[in-house]
DSSP file (Angstrom, degrees, kcal/mol; ACC not computed):
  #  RESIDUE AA STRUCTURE BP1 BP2  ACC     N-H-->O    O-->H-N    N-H-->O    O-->H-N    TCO  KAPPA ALPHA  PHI   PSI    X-CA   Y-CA   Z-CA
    1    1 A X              0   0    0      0, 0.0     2,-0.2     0, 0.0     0, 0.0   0.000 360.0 360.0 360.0 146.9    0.0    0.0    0.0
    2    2 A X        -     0   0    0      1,-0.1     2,-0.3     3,-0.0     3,-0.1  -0.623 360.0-121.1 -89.7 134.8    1.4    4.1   -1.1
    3    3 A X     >  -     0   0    0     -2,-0.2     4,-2.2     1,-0.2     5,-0.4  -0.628  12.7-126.2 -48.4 115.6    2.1    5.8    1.7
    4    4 A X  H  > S+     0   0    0     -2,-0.3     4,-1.8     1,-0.2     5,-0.4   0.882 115.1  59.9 -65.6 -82.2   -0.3    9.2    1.9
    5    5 A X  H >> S+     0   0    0      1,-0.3     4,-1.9     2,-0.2     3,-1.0   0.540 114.3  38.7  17.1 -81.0    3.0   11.2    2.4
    6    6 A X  H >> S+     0   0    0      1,-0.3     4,-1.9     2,-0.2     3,-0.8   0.932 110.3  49.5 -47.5 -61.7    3.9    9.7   -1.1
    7    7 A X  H 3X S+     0   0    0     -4,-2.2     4,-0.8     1,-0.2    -1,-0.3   0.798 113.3  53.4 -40.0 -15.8    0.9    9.7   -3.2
    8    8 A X  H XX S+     0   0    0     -4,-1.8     4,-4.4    -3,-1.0     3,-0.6   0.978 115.6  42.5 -81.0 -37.6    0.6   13.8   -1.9
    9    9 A X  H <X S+     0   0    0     -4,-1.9     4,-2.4    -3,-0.8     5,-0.2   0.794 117.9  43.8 -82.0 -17.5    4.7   14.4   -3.3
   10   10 A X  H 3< S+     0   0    0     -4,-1.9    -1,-0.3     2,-0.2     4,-0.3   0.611 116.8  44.9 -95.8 -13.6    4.0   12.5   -6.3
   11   11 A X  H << S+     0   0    0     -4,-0.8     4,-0.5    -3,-0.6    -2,-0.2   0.879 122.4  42.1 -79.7 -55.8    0.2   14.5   -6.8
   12   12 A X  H >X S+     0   0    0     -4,-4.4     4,-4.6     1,-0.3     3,-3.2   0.959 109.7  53.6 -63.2 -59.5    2.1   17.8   -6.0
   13   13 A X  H 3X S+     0   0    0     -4,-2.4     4,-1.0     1,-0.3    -1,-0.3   0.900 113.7  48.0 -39.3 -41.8    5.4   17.0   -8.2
   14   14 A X  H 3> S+     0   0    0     -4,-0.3     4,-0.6    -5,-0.2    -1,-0.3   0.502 107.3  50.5 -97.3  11.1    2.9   16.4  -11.1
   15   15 A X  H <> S+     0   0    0     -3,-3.2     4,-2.5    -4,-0.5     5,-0.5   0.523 112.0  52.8 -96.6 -45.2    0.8   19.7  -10.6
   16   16 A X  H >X S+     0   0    0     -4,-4.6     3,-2.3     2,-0.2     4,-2.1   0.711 114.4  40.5 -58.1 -92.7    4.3   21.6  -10.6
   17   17 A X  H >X S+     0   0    0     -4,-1.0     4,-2.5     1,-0.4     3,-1.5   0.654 119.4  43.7 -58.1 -81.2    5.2   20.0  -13.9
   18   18 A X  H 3X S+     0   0    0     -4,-0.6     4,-1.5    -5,-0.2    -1,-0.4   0.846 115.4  53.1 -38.9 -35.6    1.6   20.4  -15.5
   19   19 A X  H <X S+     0   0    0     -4,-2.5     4,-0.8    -3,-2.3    -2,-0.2   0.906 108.0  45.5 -28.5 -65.1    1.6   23.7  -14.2
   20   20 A X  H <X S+     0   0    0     -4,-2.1     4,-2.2    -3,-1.5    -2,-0.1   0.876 113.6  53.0 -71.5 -28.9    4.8   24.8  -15.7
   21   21 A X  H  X S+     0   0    0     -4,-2.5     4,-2.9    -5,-0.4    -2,-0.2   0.990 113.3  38.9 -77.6 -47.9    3.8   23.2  -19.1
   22   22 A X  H  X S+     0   0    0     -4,-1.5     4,-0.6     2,-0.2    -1,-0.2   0.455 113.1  57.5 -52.6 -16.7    0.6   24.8  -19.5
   23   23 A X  H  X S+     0   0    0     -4,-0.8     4,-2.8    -5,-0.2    -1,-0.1   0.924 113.6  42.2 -70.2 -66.6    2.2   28.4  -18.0
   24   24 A X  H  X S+     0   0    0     -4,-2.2     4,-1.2     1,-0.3    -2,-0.2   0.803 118.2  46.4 -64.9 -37.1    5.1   28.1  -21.0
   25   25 A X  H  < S+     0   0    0     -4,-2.9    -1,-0.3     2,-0.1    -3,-0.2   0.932 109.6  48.4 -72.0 -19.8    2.3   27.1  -23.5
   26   26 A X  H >X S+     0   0    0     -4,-0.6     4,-2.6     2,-0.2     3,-0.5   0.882 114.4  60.7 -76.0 -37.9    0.0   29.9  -22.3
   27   27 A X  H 3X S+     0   0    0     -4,-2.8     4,-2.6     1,-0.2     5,-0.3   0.940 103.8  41.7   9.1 -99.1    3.5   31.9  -22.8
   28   28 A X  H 3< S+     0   0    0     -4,-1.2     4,-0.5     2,-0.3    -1,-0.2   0.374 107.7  57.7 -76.7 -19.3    4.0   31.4  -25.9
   29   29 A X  H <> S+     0   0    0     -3,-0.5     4,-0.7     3,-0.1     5,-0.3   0.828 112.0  46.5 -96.6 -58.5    0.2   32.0  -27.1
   30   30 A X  H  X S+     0   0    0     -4,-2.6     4,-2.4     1,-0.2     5,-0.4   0.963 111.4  55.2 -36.3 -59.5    0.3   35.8  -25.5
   31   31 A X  H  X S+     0   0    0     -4,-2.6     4,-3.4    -5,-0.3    -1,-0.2   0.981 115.2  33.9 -35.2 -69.7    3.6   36.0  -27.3
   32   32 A X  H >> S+     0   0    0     -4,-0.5     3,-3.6    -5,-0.3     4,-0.8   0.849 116.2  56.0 -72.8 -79.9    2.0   35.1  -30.7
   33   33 A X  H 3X S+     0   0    0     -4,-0.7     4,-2.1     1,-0.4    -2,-0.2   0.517 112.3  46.2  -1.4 -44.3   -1.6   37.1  -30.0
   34   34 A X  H 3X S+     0   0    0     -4,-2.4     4,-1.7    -5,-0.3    -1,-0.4   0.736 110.8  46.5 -92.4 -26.6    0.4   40.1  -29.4
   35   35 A X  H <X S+     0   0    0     -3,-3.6     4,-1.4    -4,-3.4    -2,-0.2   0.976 115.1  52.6 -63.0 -52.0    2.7   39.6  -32.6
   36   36 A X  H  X S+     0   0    0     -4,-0.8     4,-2.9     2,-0.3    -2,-0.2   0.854 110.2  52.0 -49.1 -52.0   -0.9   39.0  -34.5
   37   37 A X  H  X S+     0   0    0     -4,-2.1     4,-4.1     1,-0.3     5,-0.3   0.974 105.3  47.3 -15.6 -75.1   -2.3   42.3  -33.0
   38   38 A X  H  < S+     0   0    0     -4,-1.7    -1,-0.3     1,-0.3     4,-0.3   0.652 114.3  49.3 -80.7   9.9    0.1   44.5  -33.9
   39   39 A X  H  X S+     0   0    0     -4,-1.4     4,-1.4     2,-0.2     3,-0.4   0.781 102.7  60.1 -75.0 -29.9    0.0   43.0  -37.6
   40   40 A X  H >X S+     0   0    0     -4,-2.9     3,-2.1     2,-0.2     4,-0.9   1.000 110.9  42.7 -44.7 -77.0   -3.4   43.3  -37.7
   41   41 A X  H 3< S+     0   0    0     -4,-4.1     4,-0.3     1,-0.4    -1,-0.2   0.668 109.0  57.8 -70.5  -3.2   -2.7   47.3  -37.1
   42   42 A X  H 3> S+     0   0    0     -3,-0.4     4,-0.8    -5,-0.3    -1,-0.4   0.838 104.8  45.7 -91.8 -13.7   -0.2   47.6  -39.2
   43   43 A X  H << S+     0   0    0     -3,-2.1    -2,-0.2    -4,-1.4    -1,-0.1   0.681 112.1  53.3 -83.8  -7.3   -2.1   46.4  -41.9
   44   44 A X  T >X>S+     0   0    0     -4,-0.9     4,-1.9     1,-0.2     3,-1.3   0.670 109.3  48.8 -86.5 -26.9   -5.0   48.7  -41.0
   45   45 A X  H 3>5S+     0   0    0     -5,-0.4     4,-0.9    -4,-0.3    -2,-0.2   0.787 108.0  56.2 -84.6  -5.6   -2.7   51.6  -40.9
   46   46 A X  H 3<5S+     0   0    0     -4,-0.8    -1,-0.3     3,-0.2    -2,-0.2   0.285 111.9  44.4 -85.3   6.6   -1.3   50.4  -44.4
   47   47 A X  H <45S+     0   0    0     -3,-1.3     4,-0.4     3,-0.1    -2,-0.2   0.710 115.5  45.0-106.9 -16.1   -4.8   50.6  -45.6
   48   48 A X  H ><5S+     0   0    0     -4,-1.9     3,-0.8     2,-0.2    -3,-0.2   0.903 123.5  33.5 -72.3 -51.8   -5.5   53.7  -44.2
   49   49 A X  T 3<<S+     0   0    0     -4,-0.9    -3,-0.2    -5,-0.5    -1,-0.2   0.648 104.1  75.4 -92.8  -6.2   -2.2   55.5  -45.2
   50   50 A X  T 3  S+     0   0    0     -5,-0.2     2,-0.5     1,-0.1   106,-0.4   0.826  85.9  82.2 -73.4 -24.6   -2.0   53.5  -48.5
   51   51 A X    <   -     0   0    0     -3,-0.8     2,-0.4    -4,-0.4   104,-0.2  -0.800  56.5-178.7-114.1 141.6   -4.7   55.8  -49.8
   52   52 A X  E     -A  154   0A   0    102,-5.2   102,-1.4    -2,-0.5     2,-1.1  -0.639  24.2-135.9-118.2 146.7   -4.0   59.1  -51.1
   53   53 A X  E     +A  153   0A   0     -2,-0.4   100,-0.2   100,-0.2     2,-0.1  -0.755  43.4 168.3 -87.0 107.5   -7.0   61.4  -52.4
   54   54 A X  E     -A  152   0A   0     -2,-1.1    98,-1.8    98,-0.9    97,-0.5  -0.333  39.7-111.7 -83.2-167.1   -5.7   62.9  -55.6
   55   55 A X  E     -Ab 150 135A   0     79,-0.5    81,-2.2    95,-0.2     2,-1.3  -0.979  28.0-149.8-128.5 115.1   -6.6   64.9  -58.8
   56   56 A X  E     +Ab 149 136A   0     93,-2.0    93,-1.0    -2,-0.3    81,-0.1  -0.561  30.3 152.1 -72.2  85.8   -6.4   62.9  -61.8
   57   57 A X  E     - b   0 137A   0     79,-1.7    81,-0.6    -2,-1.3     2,-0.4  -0.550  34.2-122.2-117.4-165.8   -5.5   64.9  -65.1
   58   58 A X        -     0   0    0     89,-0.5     2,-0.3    79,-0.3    81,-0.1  -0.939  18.8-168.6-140.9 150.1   -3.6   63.4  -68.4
   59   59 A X        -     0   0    0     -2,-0.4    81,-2.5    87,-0.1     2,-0.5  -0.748   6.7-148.4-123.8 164.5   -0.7   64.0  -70.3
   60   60 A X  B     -g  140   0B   0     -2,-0.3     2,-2.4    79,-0.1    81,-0.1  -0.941  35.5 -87.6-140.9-173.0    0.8   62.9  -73.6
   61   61 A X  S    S+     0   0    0     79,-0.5     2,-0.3    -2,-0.5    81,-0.1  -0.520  75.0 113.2 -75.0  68.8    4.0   62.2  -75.2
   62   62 A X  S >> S-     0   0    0     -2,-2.4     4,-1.7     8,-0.1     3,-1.4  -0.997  73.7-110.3-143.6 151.1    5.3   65.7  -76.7
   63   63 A X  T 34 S+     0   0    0     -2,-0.3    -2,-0.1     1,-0.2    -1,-0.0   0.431 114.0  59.9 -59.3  -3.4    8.0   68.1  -76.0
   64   64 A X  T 34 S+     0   0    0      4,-0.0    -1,-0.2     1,-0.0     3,-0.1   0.292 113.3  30.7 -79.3  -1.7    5.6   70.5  -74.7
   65   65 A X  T <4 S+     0   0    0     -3,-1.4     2,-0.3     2,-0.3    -2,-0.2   0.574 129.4  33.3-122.4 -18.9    4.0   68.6  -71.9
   66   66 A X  S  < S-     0   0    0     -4,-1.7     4,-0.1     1,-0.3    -1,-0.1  -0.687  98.7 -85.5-136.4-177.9    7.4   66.4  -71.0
   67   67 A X  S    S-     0   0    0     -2,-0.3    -1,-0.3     2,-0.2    -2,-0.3   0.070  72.5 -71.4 -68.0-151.2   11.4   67.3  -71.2
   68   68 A X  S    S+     0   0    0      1,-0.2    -1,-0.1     2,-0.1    -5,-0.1  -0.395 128.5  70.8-105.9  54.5   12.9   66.6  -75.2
   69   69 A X    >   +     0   0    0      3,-0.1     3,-1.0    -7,-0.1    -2,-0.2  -0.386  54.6 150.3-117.2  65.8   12.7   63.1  -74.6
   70   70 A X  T 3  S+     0   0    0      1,-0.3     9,-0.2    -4,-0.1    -8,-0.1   0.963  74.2  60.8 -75.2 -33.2    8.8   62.3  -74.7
   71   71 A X  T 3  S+     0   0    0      7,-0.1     8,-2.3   -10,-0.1     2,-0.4   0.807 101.5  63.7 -67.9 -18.0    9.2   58.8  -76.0
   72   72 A X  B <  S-H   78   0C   0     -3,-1.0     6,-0.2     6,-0.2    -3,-0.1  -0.663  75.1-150.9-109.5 149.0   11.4   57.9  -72.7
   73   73 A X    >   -     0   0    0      4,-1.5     3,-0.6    -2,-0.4    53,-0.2  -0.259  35.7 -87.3-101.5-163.0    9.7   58.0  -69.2
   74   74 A X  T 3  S+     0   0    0     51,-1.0    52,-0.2     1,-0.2    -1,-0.1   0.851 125.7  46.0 -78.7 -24.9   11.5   58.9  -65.7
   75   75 A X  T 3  S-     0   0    0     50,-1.9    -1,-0.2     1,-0.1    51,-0.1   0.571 124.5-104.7 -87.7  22.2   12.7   55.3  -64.9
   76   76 A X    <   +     0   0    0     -3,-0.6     2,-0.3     1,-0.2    -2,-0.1   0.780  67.3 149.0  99.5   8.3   13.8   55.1  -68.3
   77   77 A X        -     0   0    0     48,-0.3    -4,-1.5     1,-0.0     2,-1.1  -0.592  41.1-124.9 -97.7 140.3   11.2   52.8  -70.3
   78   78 A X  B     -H   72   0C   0     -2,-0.3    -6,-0.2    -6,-0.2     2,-0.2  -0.780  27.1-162.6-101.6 106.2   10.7   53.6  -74.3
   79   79 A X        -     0   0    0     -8,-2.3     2,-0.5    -2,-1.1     3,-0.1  -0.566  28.6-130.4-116.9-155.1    8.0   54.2  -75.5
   80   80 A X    >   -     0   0    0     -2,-0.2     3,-2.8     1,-0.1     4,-0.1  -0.835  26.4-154.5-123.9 105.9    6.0   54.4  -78.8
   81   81 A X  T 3  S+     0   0    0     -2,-0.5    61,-0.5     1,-0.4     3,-0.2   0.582  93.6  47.4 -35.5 -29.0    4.0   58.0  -78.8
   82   82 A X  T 3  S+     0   0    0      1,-0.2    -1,-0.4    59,-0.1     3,-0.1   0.722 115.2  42.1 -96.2  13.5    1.4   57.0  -81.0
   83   83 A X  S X  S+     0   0    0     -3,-2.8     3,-4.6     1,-0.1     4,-0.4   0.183  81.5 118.2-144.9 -17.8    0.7   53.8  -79.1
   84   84 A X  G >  S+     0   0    0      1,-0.3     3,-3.0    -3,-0.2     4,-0.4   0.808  71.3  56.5 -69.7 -25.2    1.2   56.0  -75.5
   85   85 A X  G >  S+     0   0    0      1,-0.2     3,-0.5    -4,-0.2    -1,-0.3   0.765  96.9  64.5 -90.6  -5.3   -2.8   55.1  -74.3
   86   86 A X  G <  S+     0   0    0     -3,-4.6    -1,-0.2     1,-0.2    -2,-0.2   0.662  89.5  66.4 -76.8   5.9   -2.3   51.6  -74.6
   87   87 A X  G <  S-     0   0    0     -3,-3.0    -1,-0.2    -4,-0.4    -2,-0.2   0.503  83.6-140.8-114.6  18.8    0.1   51.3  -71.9
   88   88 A X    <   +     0   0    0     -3,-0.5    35,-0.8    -4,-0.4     2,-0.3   0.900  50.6 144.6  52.3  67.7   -1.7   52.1  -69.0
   89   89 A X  E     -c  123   0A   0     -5,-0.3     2,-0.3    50,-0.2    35,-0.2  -0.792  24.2-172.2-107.0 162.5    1.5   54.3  -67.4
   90   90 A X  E     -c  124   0A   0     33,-1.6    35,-1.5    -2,-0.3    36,-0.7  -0.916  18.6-132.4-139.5 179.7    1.1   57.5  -65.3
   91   91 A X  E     -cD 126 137A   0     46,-0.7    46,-0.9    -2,-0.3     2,-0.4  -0.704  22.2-148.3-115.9 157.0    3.1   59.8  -64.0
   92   92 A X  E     -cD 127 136A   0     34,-0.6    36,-1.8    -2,-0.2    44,-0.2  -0.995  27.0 -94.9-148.0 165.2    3.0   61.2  -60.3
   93   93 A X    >>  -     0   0    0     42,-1.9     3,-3.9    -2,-0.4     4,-0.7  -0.385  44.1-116.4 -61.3 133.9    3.6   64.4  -58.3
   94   94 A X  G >4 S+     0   0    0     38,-0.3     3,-2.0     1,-0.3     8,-0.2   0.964 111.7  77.7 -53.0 -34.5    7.2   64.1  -57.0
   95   95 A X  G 34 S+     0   0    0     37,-0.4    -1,-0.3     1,-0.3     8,-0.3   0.727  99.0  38.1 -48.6 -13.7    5.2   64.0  -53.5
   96   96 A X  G <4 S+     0   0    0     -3,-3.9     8,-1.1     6,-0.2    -1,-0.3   0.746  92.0 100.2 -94.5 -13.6    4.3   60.5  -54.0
   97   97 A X  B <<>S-i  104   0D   0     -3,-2.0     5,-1.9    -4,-0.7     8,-0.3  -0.029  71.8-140.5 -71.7 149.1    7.4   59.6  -55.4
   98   98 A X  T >>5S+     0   0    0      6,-1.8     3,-9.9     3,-0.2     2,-3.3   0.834 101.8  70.5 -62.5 -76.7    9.9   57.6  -52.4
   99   99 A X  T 345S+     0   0    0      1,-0.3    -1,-0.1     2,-0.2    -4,-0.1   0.589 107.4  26.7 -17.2 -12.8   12.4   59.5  -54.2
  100  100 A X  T 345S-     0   0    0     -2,-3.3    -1,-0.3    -6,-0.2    -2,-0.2   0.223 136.2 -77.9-135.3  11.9   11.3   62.1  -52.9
  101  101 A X  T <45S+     0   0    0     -3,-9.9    -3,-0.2     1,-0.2    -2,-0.2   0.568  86.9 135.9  92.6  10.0    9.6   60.7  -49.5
  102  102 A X     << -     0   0    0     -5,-1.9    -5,-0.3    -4,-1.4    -1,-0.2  -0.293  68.1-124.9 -82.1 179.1    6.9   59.5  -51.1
  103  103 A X  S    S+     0   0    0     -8,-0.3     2,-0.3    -7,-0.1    -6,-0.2  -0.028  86.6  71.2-111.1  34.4    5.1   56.0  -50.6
  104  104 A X  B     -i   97   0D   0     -8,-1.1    -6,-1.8    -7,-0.1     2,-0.3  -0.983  60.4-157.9-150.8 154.8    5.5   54.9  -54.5
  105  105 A X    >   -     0   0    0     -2,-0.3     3,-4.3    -8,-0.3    19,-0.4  -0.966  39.4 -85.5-136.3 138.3    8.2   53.9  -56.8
  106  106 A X  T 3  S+     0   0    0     -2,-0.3    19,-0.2     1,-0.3    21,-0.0  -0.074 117.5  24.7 -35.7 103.6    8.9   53.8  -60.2
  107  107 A X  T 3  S+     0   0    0     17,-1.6     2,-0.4     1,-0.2    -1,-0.3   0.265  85.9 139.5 108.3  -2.0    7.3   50.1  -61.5
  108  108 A X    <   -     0   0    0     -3,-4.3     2,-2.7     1,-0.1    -1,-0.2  -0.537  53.5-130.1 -85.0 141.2    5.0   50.2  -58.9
  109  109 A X        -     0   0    0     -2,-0.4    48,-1.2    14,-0.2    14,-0.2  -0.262  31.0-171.9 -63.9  64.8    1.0   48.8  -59.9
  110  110 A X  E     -E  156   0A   0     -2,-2.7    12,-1.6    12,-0.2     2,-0.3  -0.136  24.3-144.9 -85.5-178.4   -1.9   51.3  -58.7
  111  111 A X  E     -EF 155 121A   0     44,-1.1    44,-0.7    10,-0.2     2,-0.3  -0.627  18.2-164.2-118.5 173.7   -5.3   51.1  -58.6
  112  112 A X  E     -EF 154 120A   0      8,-0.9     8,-2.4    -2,-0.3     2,-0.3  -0.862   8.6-172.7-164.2 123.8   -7.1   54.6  -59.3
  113  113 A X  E     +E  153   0A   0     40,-0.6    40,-1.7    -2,-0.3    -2,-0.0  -0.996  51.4  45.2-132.1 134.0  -10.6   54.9  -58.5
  114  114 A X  S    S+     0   0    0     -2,-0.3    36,-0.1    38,-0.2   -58,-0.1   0.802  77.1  96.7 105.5  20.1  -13.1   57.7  -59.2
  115  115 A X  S    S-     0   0    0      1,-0.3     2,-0.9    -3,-0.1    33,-0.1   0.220  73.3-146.5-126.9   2.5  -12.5   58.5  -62.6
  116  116 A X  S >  S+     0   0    0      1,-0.2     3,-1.5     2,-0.1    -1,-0.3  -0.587  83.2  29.4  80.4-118.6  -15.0   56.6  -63.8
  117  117 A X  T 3  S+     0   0    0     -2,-0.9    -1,-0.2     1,-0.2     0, 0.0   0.231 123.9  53.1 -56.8  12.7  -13.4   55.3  -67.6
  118  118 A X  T 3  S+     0   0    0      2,-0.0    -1,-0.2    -3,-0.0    -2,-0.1   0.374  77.9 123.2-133.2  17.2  -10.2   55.5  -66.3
  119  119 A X    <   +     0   0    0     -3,-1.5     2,-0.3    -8,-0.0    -6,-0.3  -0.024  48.2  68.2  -5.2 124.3  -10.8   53.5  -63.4
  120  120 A X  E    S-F  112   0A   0     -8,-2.4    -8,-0.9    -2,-0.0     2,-0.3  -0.958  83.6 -32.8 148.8-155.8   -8.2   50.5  -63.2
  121  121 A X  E     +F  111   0A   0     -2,-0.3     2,-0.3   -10,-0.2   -10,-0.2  -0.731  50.8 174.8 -94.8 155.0   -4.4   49.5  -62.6
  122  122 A X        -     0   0    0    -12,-1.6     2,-0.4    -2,-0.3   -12,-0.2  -0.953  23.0-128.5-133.5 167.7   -1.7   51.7  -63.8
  123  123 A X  E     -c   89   0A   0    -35,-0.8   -33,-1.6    -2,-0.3     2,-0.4  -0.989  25.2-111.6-132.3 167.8    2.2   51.5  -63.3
  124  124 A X  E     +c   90   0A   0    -19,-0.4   -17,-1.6    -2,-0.4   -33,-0.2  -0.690  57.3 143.8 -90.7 132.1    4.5   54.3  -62.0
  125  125 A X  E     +     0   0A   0    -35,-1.5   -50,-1.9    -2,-0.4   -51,-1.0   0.368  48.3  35.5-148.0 -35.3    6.2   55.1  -64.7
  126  126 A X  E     -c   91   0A   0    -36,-0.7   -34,-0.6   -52,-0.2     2,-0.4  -0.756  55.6-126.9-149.5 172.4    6.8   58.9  -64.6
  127  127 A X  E     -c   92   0A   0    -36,-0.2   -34,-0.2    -2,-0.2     2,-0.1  -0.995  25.5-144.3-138.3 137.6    7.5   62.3  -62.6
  128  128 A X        -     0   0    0    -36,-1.8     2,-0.1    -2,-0.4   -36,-0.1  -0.546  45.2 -81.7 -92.4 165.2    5.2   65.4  -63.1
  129  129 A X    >   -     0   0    0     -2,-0.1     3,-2.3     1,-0.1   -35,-0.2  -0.353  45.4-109.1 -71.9 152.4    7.0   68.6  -63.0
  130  130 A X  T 3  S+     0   0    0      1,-0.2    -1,-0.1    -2,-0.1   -35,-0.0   0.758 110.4  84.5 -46.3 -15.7    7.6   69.9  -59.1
  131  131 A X  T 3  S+     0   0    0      2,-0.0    -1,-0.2   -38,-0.0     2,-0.2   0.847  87.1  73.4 -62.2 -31.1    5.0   72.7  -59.6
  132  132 A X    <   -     0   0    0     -3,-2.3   -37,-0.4   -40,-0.1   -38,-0.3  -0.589  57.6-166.2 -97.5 166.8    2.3   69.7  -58.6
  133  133 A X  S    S-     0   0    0     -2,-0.2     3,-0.2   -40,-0.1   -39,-0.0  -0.983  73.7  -6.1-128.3 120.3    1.2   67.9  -55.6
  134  134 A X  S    S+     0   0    0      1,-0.3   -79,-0.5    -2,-0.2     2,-0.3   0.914  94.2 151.5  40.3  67.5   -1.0   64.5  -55.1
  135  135 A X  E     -b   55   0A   0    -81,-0.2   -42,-1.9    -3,-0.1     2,-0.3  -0.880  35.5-166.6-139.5 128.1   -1.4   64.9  -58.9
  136  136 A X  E     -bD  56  92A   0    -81,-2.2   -79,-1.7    -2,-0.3     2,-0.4  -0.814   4.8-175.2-113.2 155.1   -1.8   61.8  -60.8
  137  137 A X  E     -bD  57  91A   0    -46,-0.9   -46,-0.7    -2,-0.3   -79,-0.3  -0.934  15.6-154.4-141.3 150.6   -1.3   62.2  -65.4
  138  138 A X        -     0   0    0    -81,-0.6   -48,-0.2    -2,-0.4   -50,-0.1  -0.604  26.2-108.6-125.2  84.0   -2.2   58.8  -67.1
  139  139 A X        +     0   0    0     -2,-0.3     2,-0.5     1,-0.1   -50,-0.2   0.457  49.0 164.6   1.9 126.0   -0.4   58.6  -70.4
  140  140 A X  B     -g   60   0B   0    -81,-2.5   -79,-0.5   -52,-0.1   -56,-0.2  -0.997  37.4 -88.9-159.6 176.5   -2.4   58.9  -73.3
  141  141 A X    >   -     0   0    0     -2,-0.5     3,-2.5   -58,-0.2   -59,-0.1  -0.465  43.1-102.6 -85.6 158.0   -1.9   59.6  -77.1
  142  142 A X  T 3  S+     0   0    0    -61,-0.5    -1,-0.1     1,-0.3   -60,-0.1   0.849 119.5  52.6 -41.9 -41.6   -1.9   63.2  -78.8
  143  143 A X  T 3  S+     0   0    0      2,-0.0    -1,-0.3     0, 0.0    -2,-0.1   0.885  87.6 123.5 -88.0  -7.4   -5.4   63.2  -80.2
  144  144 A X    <   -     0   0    0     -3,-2.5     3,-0.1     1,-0.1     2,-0.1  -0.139  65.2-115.3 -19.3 107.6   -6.8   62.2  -76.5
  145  145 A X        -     0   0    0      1,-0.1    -1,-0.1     0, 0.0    -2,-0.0  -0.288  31.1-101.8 -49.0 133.4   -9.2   64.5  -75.1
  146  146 A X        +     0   0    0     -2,-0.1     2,-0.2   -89,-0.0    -1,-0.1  -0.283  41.4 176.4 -61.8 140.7   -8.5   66.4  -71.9
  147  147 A X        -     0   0    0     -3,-0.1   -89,-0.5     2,-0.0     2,-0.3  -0.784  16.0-173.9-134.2-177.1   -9.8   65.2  -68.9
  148  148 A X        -     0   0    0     -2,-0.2     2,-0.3   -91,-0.2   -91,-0.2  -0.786   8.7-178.3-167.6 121.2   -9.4   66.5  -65.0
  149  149 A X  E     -A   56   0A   0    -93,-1.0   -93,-2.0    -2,-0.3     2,-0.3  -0.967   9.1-163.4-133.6 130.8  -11.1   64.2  -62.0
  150  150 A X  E    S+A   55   0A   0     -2,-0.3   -95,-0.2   -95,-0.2    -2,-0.1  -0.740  71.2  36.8-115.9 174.4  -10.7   65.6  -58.2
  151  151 A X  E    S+     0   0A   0    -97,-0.5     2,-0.2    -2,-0.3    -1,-0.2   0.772  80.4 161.5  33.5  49.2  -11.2   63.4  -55.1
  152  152 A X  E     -A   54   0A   0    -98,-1.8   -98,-0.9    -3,-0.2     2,-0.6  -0.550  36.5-131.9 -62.2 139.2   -9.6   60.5  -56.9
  153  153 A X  E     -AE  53 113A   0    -40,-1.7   -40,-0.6  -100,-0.2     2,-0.5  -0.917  21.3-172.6-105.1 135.5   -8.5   57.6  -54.7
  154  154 A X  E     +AE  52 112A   0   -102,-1.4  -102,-5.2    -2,-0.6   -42,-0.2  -0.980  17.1 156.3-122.2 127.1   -4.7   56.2  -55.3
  155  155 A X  E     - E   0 111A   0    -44,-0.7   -44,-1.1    -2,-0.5  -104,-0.1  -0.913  47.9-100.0-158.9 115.5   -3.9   53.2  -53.3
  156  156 A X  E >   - E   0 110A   0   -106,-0.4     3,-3.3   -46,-0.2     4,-0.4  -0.126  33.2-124.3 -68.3 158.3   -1.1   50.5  -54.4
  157  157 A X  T 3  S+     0   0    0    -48,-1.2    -1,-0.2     1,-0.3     3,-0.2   0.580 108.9  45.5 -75.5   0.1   -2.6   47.8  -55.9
  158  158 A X  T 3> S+     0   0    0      2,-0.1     4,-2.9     3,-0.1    -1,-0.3   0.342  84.8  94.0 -90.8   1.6   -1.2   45.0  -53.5
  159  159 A X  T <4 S+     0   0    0     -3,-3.3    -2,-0.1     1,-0.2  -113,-0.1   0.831 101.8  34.3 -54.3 -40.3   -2.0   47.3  -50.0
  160  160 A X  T  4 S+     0   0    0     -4,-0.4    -1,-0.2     1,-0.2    -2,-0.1   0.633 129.2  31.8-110.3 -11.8   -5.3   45.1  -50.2
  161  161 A X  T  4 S+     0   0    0      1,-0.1     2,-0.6    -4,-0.1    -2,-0.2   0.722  97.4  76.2-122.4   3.3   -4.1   41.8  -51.5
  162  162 A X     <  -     0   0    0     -4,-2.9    -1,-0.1     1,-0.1    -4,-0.1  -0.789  52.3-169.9-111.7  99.0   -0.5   41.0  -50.4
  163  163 A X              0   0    0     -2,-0.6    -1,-0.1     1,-0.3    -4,-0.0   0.529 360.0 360.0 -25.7 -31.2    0.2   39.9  -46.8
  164  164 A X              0   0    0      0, 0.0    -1,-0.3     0, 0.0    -2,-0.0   0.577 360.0 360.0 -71.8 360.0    3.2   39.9  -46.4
């Protein structure tokens, strides 16, 4: 027959040890719950600050509107001026720019909303002159009508679908 003495050290010895395992898993779930948090708010604060209210006008491919290169953009990409509204480019106010402390970069994919037909993806492609601010142009060809959209939304186009 166990001894009460024993059965008590051998009850208590095996409350410490379940104790301590269940402490270090409960550990280790606060640990991750509090990494998951704060990625959950950063990703609301990347959806929040990921969208910028512009004004949406258009530009085309001439030595009046661009330096004396038109066929070449700012990162360097060629294109072909009568061709310029099939290639879904824009240009942007150096204020979005990184280069310039903005939160887009030359090749990056935005979405544009509020223009109605010119709705869609674009890629960054270009630099408006410094004279603008949270100024969107969308490449388009010479005989293109002018167009001018305020309280545009600009957001890159992976803000909503990339995880990472």
């Amino acid at each position: 027959m166990i001894k009460t003495t024993h059965a008590f050290v051998v009850s208590f010895i095996g409350m410490i040890v379940l104790t301590a395992h269940y402490s270090n898993t409960m550990d280790r779930l606060y640990i991750e719950n509090d990494r998951l948090q704060n990625r959950v708010w950063e990703l609301e604060e990347d959806l929040n600050l990921g969208r910028h209210n512009v004004t949406v006008t258009m530009y085309n491919p001439t030595r009046g509107q661009t330096d004396r290169t038109p066929n070449i953009t700012a990162d360097g990409t060629r294109i072909n001026p009568r061709k310029a509204s099939s290639y879904r480019y824009i240009a942007l106010s150096r204020n979005l720019l990184k280069r310039w402390g903005g939160p887009f970069d030359y090749g990056d994919y935005v979405v544009i909303e509020g223009t109605g037909y010119y709705d869609g993806v674009y890629q960054v492609k270009d630099t408006m002159s410094p004279r603008f601010t949270n100024r969107v142009d969308i490449l388009r060809s010479k005989d293109s009508k002018h167009f001018k959209y305020t309280n545009v939304t600009l957001y890159k186009q992976d803000t909503l679908t990339n995880n990472n």
